[in-house]
N, C-alpha and C positions, 0 to 999 in steps of 0.2 A: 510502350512508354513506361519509364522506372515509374519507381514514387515518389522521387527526387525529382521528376519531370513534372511527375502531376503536380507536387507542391510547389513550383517556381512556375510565376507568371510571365509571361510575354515581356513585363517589364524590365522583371528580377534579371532575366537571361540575358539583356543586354548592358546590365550596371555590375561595377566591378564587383567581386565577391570580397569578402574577407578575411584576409590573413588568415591563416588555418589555427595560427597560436592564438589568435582576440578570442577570446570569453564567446562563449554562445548567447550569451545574455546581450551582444550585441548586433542582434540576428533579428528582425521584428517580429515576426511570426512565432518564433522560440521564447521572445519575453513578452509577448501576451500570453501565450498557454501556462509559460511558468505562471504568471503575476495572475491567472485565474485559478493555478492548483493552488497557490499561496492562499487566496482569498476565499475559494472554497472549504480548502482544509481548515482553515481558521474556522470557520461556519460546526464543520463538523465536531471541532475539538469544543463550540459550545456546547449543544444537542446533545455532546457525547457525555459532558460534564451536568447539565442542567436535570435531563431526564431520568437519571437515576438518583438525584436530590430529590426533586420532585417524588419516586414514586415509594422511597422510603418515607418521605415527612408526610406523602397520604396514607401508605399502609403503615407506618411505624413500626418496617421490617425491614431487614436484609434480604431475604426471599423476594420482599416486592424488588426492591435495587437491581436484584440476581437477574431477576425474569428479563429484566430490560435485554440485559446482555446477552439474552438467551435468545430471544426472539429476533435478536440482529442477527445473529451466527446462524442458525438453521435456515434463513432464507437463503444465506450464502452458497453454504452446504449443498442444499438441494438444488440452485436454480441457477449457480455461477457459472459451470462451464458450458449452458445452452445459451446462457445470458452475453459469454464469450463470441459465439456465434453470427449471433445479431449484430456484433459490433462489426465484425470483418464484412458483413452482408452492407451495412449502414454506411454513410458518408460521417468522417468520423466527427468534423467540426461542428458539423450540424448535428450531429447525438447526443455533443454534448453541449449544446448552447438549447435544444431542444430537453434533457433529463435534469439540465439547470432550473429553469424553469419549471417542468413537474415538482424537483424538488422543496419549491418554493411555495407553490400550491399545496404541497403533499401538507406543511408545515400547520396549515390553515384549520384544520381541527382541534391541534392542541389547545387552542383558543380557550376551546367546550371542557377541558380536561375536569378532574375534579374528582375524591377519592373515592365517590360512587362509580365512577365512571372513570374507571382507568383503560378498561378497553381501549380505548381512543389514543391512551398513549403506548399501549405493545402496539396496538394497531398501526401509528403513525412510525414506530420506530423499525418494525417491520418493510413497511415498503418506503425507507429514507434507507434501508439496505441494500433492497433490492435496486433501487437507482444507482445507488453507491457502486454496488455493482457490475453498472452497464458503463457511469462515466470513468470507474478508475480506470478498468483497462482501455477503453477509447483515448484517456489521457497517456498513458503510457504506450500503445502500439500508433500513438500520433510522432514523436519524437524522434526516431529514426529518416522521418523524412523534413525534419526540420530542421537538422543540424549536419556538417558534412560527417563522413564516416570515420574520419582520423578523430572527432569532436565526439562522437556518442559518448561514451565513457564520462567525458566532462558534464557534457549536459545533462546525464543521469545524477552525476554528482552534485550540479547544481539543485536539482529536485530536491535530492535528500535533503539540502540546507530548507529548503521549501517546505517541505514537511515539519521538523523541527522547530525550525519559527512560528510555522501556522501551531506546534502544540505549545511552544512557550508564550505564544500571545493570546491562543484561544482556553486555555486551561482556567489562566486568572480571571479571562471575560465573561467566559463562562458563569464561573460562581459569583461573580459578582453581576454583574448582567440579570440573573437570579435571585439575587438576593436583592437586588434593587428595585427590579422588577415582577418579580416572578416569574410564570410560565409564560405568561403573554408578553415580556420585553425579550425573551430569548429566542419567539415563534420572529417577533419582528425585527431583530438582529442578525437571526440567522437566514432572515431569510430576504434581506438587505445582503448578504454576502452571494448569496445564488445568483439574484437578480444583477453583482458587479458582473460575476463568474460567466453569464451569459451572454452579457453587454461586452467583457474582452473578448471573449472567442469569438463573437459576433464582427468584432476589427481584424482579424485573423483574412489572410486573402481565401480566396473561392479556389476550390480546386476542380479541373475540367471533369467532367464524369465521362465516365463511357456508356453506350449505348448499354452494355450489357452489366452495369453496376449494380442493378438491382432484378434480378432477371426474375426473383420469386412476385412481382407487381404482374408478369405475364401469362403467370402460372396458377391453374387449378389449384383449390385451398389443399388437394390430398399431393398433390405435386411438393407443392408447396413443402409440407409437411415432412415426408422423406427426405426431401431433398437438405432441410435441417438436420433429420437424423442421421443423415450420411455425413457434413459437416461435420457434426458435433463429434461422428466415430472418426473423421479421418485426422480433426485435431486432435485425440487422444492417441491415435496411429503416429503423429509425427512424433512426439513424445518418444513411445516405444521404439520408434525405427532410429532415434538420435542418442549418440552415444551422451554426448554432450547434457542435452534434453533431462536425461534417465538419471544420469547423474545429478543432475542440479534437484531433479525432483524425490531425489532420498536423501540427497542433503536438506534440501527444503524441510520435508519431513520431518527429518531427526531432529533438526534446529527448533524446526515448530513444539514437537513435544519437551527440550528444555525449554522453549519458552514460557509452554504452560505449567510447567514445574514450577517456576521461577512465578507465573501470577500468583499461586497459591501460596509458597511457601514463603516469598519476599515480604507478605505480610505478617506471618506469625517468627521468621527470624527478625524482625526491625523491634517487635511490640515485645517480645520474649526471651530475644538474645542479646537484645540492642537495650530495650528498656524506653523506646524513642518516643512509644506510643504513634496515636495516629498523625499527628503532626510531622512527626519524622518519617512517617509512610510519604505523606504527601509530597515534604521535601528532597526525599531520595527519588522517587518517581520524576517528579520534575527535572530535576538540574541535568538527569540524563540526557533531556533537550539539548543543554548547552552542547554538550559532546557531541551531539547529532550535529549540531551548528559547525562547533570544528572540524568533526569529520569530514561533513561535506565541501569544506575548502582545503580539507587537507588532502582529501580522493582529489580533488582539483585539481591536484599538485601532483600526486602518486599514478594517477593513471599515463601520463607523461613517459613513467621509466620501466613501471610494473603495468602486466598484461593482467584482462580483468578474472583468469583462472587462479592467480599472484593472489590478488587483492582480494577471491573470497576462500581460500585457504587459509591466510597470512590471519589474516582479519578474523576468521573462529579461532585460530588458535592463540591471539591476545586477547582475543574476549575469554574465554574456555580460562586462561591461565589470570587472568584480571578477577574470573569470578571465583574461584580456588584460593585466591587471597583473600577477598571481601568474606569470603565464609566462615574461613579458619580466622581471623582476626583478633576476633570478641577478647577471648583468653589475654592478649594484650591491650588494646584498647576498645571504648565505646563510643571515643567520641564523635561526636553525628558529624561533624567538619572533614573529621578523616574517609568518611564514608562518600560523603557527599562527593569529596574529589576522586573519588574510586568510579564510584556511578558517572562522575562526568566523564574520565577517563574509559569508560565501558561504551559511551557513546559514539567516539570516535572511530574504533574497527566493528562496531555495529553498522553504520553506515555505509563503509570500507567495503563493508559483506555485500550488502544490499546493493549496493552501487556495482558491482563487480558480476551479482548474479544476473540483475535484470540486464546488461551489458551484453553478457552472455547470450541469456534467451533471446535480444533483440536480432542478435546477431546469427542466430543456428537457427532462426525459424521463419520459414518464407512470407513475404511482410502479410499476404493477403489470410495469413494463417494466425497474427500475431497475436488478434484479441482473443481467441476463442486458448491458443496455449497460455496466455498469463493467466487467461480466467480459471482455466485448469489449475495452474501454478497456485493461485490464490487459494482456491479449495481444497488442494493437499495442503496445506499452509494452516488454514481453518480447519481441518480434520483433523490433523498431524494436533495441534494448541487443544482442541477439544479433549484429545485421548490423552497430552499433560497433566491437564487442568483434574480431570478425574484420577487420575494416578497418583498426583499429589495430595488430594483430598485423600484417597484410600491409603497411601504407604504414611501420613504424617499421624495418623492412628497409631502403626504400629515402631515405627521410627524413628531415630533422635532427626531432626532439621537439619541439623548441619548435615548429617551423615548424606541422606537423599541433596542437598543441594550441591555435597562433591557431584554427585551423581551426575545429578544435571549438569556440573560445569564441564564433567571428563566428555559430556554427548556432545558438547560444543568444539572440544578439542579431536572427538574421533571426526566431525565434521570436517574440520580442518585438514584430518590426517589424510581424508576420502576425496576433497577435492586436489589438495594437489597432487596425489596419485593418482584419480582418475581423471580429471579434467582436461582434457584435452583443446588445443586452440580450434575452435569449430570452424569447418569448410564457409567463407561468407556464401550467402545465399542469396543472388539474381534475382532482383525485385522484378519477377515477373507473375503471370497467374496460370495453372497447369491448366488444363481442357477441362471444363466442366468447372471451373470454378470460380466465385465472382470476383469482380472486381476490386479494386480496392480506393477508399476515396482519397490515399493519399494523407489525411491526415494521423498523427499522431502525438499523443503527449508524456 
C-alpha cells in the first residue's frame, strides 16, 4: 500500500477527488495540518520573542538574551537527525498531536521563572527545541501524502505563507503579550496555541497501520537500539547515495552560513550605516514577513510553469543580487522606507528558495525515510548558521561591514549558480518500504 493509500480512507476513495488545479487548502486533511503549523508557529514566534525579553530584563545583559538562543541551537545540533528517526518509526499524526501536548506542559515551569532562577527558562527553552524538533519534520514529511503529486510544490508554498503569517502575527503578540502580561500571560498564550495545534490534527483522519509499523515495541531494548543506529546511518546513506540529496545539502550549507553572516552583521549595518538604531532593526526584520507572505502565493503561481530545481536557483540568485544592492546603497540613500521595501522584496525568492528545496527533498527521498533526511537537512542548516554567526563576529573585528556582507550576498549567488548546474530533476521515488524497514504512518505535513 502507497502513502497516498494509507492517507485516503475507505470513504475518501469512493468521493470524487479534486480538480488538480483547486488550491490544496481545499483538501481537508491538508488545511487542518496547515491551520495547525499556522497556530503552532504563531505559539513559537511568541516564546521565541518573550524569552529573551524576559532573560535580559532579569540578568540586564545581552549574554543572558544570547544564552537563550544558545541552548535552542545545540539541542538541535546534537539530537536532530536521531530525533529524525523516530519520526519515520512513529505514526506521524499522532506525534504530533502527542509533542503538542508535551509542548504545552513543557511551558508549565516558566510559571516559577524569576532572575534567581533562570535555570528554568534555558531549561524550558531547551526542551521546547527539542519537541520542535520531532514535530517540524513530522509536519513536513506528513504532506506529500496529503496532497496529489502534480500539487506538492503548491502545498509547500502554501506553508511558506504559513510560516510568515505565523511570524507577522506572532512577533507583535509576543511582545505585547509580554508586556501586558508577563511571563506568565505568554506561558498561557502559548500554550492555548499547542493545545488548538493538537485538537486540529486530532480532526485529521486515522491512517490504517500496519502490523509491522512499529516493530521496535517487539524488540529487545539492545535490538531495539541498533536497530536506531542503523536507521539513523542509513538516512545519512540516502543523502550520500543522492545526487540530488548532496546537492541540496551544500547548498543548504552555503546558504545557512550567509544566513549567519547576515544575523550578525544586519545589526551593526542598520545601527551604523543606516543610523536606524534598534527600531529600525526591528522594522527591517519584520516586514520581511510580508515578502514571505507574497512569495508564498507567488510560488503558488511559479511552480505551475518553473520546476522546483528553477525556483531554488532562480530564487538565490535574486536574493544574492537584492542583497548586493541593500548593501552598497547607504552612499546614496538612508532612508528606512527604501530599505524596508528592499527587505520585503528579499522575502519573496526567500521563500521561492525554501519552497523549491523542500519540494525537492520530498520528492528524491523514499517517504518512509523522509523525517529522519529533513531532520538531517535541518542540522546542516543549524550547523552551516552556527559557523556564520561566528565568522561574522570574528571578521567584523577586522573588516569594513559592507565589505564581508558583499561576501555573504556573492554565497547566495554561488548557491544559485550550484543549483542550477547541478540540480538535477530527481528520479520520483515508489512510496514503498525496503526489507528491514518500518513502516510508515502515512502522515505528513
Amino acid at each position: 500500500m502507497t502513502s497516498r493509500d494509507q492517507a485516503t480512507s475507505p470513504e475518501q476513495s469512493t468521493s470524487p477527488r479534486p480538480p488538480a488545479s483547486r488550491s490544496p487548502l481545499l483538501r481537508r486533511d491538508y488545511a487542518l495540518i496547515w491551520s495547525a503549523g499556522l497556530v503552532s508557529d504563531t505559539g513559537d514566534w511568541l516564546l521565541m520573542i518573550a524569552l529573551p525579553l524576559f532573560a535580559f530584563a532579569a540578568t540586564g545583559s545581552a549574554l543572558g538574551a544570547s544564552t537563550v538562543f544558545l541552548v535552542e541551537l545545540v539541542p538541535m545540533l546534537l539530537l536532530g537527525t536521531f530525533l529524525g528517526v523516530l519520526v519515520d518509526r512513529w505514526d506521524r499524526r499522532r506525534t504530533i498531536i502527542v509533542t503538542a501536548l508535551l509542548q504545552a506542559v513543557a511551558l508549565l515551569p516558566l510559571l516559577a521563572a524569576s532572575a534567581d532562577r533562570m535555570w528554568i527558562v534555558y531549561t524550558v527553552a531547551a526542551v521546547e527545541a527539542c519537541l520542535g524538533a520531532v514535530i517540524n519534520p513530522a509536519r513536513q514529511a506528513l504532506v506529500p501524502s496529503l496532497v496529489e503529486p502534480d500539487q506538492l510544490a503548491r502545498g509547500n508554498a502554501l506553508i511558506a505563507v504559513s510560516d510568515s503569517i505565523a511570524r507577522l502575527v506572532g512577533s507583535p503578540l509576543g511582545g505585547i503579550a509580554f508586556a501586558a502580561g508577563g511571563l506568565p500571560g505568554v506561558v498561557v498564550a502559548d500554550a492555548a496555541t499547542f493545545l488548538v495545534t493538537a485538537a486540529l490534527v486530532a480532526f485529521m483522519r486515522r491512517t490504517p497501520r500496519s502490523p509491522r509499523t512499529n516493530p521496535a515495541a517487539e524488540e529487545a531494548p539492545a535490538a531495539v537500539e541498533r536497530r536506531l543506529l542503523r536507521e539513523w546511518r542509513e538516512g545519512l546513506a540516502l543523502i550520500g547515495r543522492s545526487g540530488t540529496l548532496r546537492t541540496l545539502a551544500a547548498v543548504t550549507a552555503l546558504g545557512s552560513v550567509s544566513q549567519g553572516l547576515f544575523l550578525v552583521l544586519f545589526i551593526v549595518y542598520v545601527t551604523q550605516d543606516l543610523g536606524a538604531g534598534d527600531a529600525g532593526v526591528g522594522l527591517l526584520r519584520g516586514v520581511q514577513a510580508i515578502g514571505g507572505v507574497l512569495g508564498g502565493l507567488l510560488s503558488g503561481m511559479l511552480v505551475r510553469r518553473l520546476a522546483p530545481r528553477a525556483l531554488v536557483g532562480a530564487g538565490y540568485l535574486v536574493f544574492g543580487l537584492l542583497s548586493l544592492l541593500t548593501w552598497n546603497l547607504a552612499p546614496f540613500t538612508t532612508v528606512l522606507g527604501v530599505y524596508a521595501g528592499l527587505f520585503i522584496a528579499m522575502g519573496i525568492p526567500a521563500v521561492a528558495t525554501a519552497t523549491g528545496e523542500i519540494t525537492l527533498v520530498q520528492t528524491a527521498t523514499p517517504p518512509h525515510a523522509l523525517g529522519r533526511v529533513i531532520a538531517a537537512m535541518t542540522t546542516v542548516a543549524g550547523a552551516a548558521q552556527g559557523v556564520g554567526l561566528l565568522a561574522g563576529g570574528l571578521l567584523a573585528e577586522r573588516f569594513d561591514v559592507v565589505t564581508i556582507l558583499d561576501g555573504q550576498a556573492a554565497l547566495y549567488l554561488a548557491c544559485g549558480v550550484i543549483a542550477l548546474l547541478a540540480l538535477r530533476p530527481p528520479t520520483p521515488v515508489l512510496p514503498r518500504n525496503p526489507p528491514g524497514m518500518p513502516g510508515v504512518s502515512g502522515n505528513r505535513t
